[in-house]
C-alpha positions in Angstrom: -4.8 -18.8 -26.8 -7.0 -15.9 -25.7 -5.1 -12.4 -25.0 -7.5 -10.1 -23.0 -6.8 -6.6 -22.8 -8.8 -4.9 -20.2 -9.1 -1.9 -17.7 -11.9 -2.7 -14.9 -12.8 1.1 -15.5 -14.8 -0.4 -18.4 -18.7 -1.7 -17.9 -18.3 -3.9 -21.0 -15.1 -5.0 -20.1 -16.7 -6.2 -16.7 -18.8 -8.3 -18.9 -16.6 -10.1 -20.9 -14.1 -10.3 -17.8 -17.0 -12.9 -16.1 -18.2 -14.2 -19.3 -14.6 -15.0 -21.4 -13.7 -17.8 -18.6 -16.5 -19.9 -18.6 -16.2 -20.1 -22.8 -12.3 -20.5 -22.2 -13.1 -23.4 -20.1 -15.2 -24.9 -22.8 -13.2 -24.9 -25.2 -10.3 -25.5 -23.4 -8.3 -22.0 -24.4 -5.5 -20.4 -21.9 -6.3 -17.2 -20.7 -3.6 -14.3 -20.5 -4.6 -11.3 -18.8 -3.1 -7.6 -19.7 -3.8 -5.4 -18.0 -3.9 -1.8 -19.5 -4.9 1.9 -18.6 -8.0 2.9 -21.5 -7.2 6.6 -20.5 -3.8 6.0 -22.2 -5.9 4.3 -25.2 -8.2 6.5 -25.8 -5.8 9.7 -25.3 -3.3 8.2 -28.4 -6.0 6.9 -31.0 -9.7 7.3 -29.6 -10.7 10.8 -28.4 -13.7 10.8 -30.0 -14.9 9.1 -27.0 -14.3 12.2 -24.5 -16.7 13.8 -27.3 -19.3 11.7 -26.8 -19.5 11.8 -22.8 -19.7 15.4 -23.0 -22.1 15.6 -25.8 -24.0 12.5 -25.8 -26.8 11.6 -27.8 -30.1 11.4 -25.7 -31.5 8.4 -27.3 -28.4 6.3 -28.2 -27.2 7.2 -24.3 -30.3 5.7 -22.6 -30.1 2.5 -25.2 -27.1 2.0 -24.0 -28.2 1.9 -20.3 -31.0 -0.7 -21.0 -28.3 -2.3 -23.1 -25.5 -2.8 -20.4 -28.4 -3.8 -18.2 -29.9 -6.7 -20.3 -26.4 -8.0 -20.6 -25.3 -7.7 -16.9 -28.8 -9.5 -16.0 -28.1 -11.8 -18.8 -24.8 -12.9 -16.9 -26.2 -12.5 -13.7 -24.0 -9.4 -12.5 -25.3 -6.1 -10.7 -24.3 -3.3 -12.3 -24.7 0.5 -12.0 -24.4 2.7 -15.2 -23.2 5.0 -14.5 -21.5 4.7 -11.0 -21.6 7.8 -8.5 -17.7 8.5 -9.5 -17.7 8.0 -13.5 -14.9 7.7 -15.0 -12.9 6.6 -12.6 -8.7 6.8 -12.2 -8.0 2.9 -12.4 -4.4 3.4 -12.6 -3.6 1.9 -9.3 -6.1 -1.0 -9.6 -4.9 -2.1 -13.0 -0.9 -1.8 -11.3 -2.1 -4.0 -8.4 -3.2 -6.7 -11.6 -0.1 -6.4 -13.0 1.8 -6.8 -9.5 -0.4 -9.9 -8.8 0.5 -11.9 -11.8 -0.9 -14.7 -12.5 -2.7 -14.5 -9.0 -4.7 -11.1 -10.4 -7.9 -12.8 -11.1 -9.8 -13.1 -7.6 -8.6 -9.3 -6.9 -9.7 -8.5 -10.8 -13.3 -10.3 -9.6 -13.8 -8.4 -7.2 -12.0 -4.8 -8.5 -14.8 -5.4 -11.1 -18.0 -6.2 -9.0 -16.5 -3.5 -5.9 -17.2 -0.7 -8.6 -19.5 -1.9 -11.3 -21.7 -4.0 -8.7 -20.9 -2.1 -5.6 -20.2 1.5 -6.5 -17.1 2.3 -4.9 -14.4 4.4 -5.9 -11.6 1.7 -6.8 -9.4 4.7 -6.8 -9.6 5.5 -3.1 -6.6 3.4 -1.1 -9.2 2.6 1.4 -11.0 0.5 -1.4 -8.3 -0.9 -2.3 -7.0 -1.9 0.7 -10.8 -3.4 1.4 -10.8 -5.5 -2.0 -6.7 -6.6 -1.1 -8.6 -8.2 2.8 -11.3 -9.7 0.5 -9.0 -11.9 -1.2 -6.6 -12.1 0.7 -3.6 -10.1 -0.5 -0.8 -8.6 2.1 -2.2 -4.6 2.3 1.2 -3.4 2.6 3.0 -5.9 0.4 0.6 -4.6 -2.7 0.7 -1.1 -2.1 4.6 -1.1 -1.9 4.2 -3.3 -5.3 2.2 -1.0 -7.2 4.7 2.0 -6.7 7.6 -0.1 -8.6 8.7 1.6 -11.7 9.0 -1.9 -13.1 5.2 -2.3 -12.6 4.2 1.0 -13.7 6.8 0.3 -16.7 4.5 -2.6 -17.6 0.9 -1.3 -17.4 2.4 1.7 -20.1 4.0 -1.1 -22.1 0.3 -3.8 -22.2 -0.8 0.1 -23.2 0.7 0.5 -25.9 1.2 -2.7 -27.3 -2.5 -3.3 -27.5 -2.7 0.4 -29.7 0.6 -1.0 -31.8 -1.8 -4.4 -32.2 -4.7 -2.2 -33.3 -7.2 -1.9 -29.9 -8.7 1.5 -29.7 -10.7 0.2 -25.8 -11.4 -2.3 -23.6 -11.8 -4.7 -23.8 -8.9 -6.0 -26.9 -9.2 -9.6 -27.0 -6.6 -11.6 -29.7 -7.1 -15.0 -30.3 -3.6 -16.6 -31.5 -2.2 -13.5 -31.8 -3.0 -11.8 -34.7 -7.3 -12.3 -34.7 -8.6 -9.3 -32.9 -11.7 -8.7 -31.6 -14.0 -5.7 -29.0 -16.3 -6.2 -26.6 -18.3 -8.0 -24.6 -21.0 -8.8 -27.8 -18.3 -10.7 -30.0 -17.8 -13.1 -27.5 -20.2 -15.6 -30.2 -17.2 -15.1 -32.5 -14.5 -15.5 -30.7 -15.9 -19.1 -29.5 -16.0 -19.9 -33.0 -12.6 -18.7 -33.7 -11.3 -20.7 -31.1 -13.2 -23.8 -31.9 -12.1 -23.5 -35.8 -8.5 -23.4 -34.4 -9.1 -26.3 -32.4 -10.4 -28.2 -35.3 -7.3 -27.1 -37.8 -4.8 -27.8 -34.9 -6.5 -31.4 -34.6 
């Protein structure tokens, strides 16, 4: 089983969103998506990353733009690094996940290529509303749903479980629980995690 931990605020986690399913498929590994706010994250055990936005280093800042873009072409994704409003409030985005359930991938899909590929502000209601048409979600159905306290409740609970499970970003990916890994790049080892489990389960 693969846990993935994710905010679509994230370019690496729009990575490993698109390329975690086909590998989950291969190996034949369930998915379960968790939603979480990185804000939240970053504010309780990770604010040395606010540090670095505001003080970046020149060279390791425009690796990392060549970097996200090898990867996105490698997957065959647009992306824009950064986008016109960076960082973005995801909060309502990442409540309309948790809302949707097991029905939040096609809106995640297209949360994720809306901003990263498309470079709109997924925190407008207008966006959102856009995205909900796209895949067919009732407009006023979901915005009632992401104003629950039950569903706001459970995007700060996937928060901080994933900082009581040791995640510091997104995106946290487990496999079985307890094997913990970040990021788009370790994608290699989760495969073989997942394929050593396999082989001791057989």
């Amino acid at each position: 089983m693969i846990e993935f931990f994710f905010d679509c605020s994230s370019p690496w986690t729009y990575l490993a969103f698109h390329n975690i399913q086909p590998l989950a498929r291969e190996v034949g590994a369930e998915i379960v998506w968790r939603p979480i706010l990185v804000g939240g994250i970053f504010n309780t055990v990770n604010p040395s990353v606010y540090a670095q936005r505001e003080t970046p280093v020149p060279l390791k800042a425009r690796y990392m733009k060549k970097d996200l873009a090898d990867w996105a072409r490698s997957a065959g994704l647009a992306i824009k690094m950064p986008p016109t409003v960076f960082p973005v409030n995801s909060v309502k985005a990442m409540r309309g996940c948790i809302w949707l359930g097991k029905e939040m991938v096609p809106f995640a899909t297209a949360l994720f290529e809306a901003y990263w590929g498309g470079d709109k502000d997924i925190s407008q209601d207008a966006v959102l509303a856009e995205i909900c048409r796209k895949v067919g979600v009732d407009e006023p159905k979901f915005f009632a749903g992401i104003s629950e306290q039950a569903i706001k409740d459970q995007l700060k609970a996937n928060t901080e479980e994933v900082v009581a499970r040791g995640g510091f970003g997104s995106p946290t990916i487990f496999v079985n629980k307890t094997d913990m890994y970040f990021g788009n790049d370790r994608l290699p080892l989760i495969r073989e995690a997942l394929l050593r489990s396999k082989a001791s389960a057989a």
